[in-house]
C-alpha positions in Angstrom: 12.7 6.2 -15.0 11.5 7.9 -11.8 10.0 5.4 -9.0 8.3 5.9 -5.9 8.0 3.5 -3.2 5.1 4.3 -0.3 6.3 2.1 2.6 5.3 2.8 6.1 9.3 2.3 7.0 12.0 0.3 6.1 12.9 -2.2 9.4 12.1 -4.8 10.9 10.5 -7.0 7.8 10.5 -9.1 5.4 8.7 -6.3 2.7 11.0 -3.4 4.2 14.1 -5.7 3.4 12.8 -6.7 -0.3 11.9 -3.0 -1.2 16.0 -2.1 0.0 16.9 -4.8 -2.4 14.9 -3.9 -5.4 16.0 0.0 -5.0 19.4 -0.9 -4.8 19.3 -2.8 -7.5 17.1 0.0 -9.5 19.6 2.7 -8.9 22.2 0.5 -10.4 20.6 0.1 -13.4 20.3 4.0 -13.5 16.8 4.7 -12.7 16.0 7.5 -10.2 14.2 5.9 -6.6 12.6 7.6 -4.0 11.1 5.8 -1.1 8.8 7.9 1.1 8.5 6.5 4.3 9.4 6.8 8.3 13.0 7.0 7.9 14.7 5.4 11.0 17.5 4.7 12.8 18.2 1.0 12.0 17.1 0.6 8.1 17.7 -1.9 5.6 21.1 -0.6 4.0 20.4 1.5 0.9 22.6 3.0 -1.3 23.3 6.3 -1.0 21.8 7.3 -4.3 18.4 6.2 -3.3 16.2 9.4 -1.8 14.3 8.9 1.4 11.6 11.0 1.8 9.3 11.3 5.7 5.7 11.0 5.2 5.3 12.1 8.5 6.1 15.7 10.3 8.9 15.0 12.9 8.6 18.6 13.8 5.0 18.2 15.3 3.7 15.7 17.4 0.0 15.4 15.7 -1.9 12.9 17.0 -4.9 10.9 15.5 -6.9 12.0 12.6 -4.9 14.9 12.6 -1.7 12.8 11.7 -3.4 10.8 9.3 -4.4 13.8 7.6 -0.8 15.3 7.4 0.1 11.5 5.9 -1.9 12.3 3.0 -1.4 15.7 2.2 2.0 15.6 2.6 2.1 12.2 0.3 0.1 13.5 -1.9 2.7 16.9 -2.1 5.4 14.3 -2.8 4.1 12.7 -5.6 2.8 16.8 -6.7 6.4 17.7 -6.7 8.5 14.6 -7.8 6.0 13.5 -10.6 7.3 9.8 -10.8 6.8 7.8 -13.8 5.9 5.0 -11.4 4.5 4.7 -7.7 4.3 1.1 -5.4 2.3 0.9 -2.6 3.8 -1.6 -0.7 1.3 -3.7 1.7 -2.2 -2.6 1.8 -2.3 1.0 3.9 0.4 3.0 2.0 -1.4 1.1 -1.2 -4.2 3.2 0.0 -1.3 5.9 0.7 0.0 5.7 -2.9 -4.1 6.0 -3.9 -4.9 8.8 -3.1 -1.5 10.5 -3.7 -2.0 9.6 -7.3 -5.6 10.1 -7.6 -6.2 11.9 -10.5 -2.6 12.6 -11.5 -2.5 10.0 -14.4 0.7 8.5 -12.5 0.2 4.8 -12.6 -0.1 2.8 -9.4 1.2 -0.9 -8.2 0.4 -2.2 -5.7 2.6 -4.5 -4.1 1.5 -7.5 -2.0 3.9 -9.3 0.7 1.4 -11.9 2.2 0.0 -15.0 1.2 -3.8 -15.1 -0.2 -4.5 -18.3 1.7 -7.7 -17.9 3.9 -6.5 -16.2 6.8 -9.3 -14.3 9.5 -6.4 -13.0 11.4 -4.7 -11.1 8.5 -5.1 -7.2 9.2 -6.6 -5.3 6.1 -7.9 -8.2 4.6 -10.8 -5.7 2.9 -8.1 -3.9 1.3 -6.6 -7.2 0.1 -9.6 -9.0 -1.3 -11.5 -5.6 -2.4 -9.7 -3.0 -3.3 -6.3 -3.6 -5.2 -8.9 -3.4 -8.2 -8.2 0.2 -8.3 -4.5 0.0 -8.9 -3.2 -0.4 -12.3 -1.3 -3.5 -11.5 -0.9 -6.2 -8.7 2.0 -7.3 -7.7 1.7 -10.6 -5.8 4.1 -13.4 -4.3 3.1 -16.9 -6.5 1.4 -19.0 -8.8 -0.5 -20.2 -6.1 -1.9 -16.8 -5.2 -2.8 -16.3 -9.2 -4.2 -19.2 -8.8 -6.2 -18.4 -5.3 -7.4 -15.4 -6.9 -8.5 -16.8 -10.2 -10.5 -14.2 -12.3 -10.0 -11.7 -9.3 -7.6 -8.5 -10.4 -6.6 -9.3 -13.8 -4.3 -6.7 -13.7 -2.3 -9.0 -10.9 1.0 -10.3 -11.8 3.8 -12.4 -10.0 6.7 -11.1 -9.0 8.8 -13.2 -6.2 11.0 -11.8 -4.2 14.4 -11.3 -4.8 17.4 -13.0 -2.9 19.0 -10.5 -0.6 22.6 -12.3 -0.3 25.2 -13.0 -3.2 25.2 -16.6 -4.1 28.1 -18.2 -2.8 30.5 -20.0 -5.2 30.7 -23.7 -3.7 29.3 -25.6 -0.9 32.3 -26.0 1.1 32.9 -27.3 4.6 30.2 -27.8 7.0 29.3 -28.0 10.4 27.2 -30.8 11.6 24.1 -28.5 12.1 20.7 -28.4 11.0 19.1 -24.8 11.2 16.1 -23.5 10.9 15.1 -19.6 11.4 11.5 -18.0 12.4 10.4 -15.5 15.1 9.5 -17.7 18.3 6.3 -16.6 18.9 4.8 -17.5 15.9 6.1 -21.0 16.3 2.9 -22.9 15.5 2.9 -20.9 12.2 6.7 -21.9 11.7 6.3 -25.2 13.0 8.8 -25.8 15.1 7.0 -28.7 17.2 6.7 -30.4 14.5 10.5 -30.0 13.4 11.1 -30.9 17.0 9.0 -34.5 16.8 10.6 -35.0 13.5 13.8 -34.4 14.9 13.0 -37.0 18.1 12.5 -39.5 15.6 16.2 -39.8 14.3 18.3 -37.5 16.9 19.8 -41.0 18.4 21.2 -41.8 15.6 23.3 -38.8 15.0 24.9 -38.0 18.1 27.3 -35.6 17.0 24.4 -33.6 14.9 22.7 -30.0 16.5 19.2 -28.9 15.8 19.6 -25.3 16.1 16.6 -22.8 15.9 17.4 -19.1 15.2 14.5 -16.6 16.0 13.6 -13.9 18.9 10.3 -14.1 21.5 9.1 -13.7 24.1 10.0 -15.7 27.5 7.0 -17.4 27.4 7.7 -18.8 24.0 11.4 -19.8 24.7 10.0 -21.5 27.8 7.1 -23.5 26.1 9.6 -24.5 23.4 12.4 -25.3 25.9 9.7 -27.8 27.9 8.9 -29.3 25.0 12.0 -30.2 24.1 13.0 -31.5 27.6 9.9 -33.4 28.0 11.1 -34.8 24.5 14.2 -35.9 25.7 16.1 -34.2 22.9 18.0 -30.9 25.6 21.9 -32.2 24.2 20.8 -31.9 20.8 18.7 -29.0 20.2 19.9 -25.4 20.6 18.2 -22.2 20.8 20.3 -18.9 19.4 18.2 -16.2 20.1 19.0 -13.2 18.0 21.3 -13.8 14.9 23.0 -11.0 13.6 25.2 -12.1 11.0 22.2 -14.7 9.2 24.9 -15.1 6.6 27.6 -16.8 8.3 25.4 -18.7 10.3 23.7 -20.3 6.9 27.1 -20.9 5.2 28.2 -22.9 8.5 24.8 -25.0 8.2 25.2 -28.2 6.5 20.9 -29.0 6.8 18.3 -26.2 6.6 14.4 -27.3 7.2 11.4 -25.2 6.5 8.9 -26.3 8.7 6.0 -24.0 8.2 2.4 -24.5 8.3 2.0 -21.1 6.1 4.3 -18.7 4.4 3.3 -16.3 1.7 6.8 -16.4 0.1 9.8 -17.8 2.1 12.7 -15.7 2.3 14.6 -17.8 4.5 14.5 -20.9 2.3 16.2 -19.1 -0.7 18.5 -17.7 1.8 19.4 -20.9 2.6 19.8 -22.6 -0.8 21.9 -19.2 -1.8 24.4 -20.0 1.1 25.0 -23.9 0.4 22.6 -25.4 2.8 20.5 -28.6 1.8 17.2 -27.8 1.9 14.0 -29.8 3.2 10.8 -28.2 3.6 7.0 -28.7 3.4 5.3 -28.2 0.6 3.2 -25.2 2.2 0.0 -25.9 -0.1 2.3 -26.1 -3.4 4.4 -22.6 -2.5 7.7 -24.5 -1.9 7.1 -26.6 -5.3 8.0 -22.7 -7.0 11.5 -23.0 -5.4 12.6 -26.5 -5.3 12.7 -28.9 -7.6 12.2 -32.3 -4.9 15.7 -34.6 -5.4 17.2 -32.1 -7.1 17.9 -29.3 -5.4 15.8 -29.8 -2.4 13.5 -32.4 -0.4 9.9 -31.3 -0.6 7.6 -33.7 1.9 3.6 -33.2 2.0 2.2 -30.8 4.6 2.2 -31.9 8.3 3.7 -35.2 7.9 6.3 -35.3 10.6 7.1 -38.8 9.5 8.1 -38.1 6.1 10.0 -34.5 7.6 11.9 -36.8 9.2 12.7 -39.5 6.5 13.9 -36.4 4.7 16.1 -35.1 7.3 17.5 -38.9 7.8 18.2 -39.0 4.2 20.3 -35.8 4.1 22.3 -37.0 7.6 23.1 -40.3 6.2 24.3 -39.9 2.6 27.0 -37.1 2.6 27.5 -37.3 -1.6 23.2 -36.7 -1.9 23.5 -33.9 1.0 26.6 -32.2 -1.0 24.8 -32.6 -4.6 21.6 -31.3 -3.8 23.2 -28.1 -1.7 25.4 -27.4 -5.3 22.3 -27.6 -7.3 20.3 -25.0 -5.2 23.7 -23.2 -5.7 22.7 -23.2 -9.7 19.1 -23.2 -9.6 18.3 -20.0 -7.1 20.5 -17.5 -9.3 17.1 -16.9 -10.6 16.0 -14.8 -7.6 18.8 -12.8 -8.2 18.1 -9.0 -7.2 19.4 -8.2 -11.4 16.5 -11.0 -12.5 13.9 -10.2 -10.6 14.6 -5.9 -10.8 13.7 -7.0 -15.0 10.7 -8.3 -14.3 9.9 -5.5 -12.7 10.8 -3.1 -15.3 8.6 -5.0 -17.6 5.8 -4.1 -15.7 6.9 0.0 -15.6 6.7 -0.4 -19.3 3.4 -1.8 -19.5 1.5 0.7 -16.8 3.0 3.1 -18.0 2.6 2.8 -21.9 
């Protein structure tokens, strides 16, 4: 099968990192993949038997409606010329993108939704989102909870979660005493990180020898307001900021504790990167989202939104009983190989078969 991905590039996110792992994962199974997009220094790693195609004219510098206009003829040439069985839009302008490249064609479009459908006034293209995916053949969208959101809205929407982007490691092993979490510092209120920092206040006396280490970028005026707010805490010796991490990988498999602290997340990506690596997890429930990953006491803690108390019972639990911190980080071991690139690339080609019966 032929597919075409629309994707405005393929750095810097958490889409542009899931599409890299799906076409990977397609060409393996011996499907043809084309992604047309701004190909850049500094991309996702694809295999070299996936096409990348420009959408844009590096030759001319066009500017305004002028570029926009080249955009669409030109993907609208693509999809002329290629004539996929298949095209994804991914995120809601190259859905558009993908629309009117296929308009007319009889090529089936998905469109293919990264963020969650929680009321949010701040969320660009929210028209798009909530009005116009009707026109694609199918929806691709992040949970239960959004098909649940959504109710009777797109009945052509399906879920299809993300897929893990590491190999799942064979055994817990030895651990630092850390506790990591991971989020871009200047959405901290959205990750939550002073409320991981007050649950963290609560117990950080009893485990001297434990680190609260927070791996994200910002700005300086993040980092500073962070940084005070730890100090004026009380907590400087025991908290650590790391800045940029570029090997997420080895920092997870050192990380004994890993704690999503987020008041929203469409679909976390850094909580099944966790699990996949060892770590024990605790996390809020993020409005029933979290409940889709972890099974509470079994392979993760789960504690109700925004209580800091209860984040921090969690956390004390993990610290203080090595044997339930060890068995819960080997059942996430077992439990996320369902987010496994091969699982969730089958979904997927269950739903080319159906748009495209």
């Amino acid at each position: 099968m032929k597919i075409l991905f629309f994707i405005p590039a393929m750095i810097g996110g958490g889409a542009e990192r899931v599409t890299a792992v799906l076409c990977n994962e397609f060409v393996k199974q011996g499907h043809d993949v084309i992604v047309a997009t701004n190909p850049t220094k500094g991309s996702y790693p694809m295999d070299n038997r996936v096409r990348l195609l420009s959408v844009y004219n590096a030759k001319k510098r066009l500017l305004g409606g002028l570029r926009r206009l080249f955009v669409l003829l030109r993907a609208r040439h693509i999809v002329k010329t290629e004539r996929p069985n298949v095209v994804i839009g991914v995120m809601p302008p190259f859905y558009l993108l993908g629309r009117f490249a296929t308009w007319g064609t009889g090529i089936p479009l998905i469109a293919s939704d990264h963020t969650s459908f929680l009321p949010n006034k701040l969320m660009r293209f929210n028209f798009v989102r909530h009005h116009l995916y009707g026109f694609a053949d199918a929806l691709a969208i992040l949970t239960e909870k959004d098909y649940q959101l959504l109710g009777k809205k797109y009945p052509r929407k399906v879920v299809m979660y993300n897929p893990l982007t590491f190999d799942v490691l064979s055994h817990v092993g030895e651990r630092k005493k850390v506790i990591t979490a991971m989020g871009r510092l200047d959405v901290w209120r959205i990750k939550g990180f002073d409320m991981l920092i007050d649950a963290w206040v609560m117990i950080a006396s009893k485990y001297p020898d434990w680190v609260l280490q927070i791996a994200g970028t910002g700005s300086d005026e993040s980092m500073n307001t962070l940084k005070q707010m730890v100090e004026n805490k009380g907590v400087t010796h025991s908290v650590s900021f790391l800045g940029f991490v570029n090997n997420v990988q080895g920092l997870l498999q050192e990380s004994s504790i890993f704690v999503l602290s987020s008041r929203i997340e469409g679909f976390p990506m850094s909580l099944l990167e966790a699990m996949s690596q060892g770590c024990a997890c605790v996390a809020f429930s993020i409005q029933g989202v979290v409940n889709e990953i972890i099974t509470s006491g079994n392979d993760g803690v789960i504690v109700p939104d925004g209580d800091i108390n209860a984040l921090s019972n969690a956390m004390d639990s993990l610290l203080s009983n090595e044997d339930f911190r060890i068995r819960v980080a080997g059942n996430a071991l077992q439990s996320i190989k369902r987010f496994e690139a091969k699982n969730i690339a089958r979904q997927w080609e269950k739903l080319f078969d159906k748009v495209c019966k």
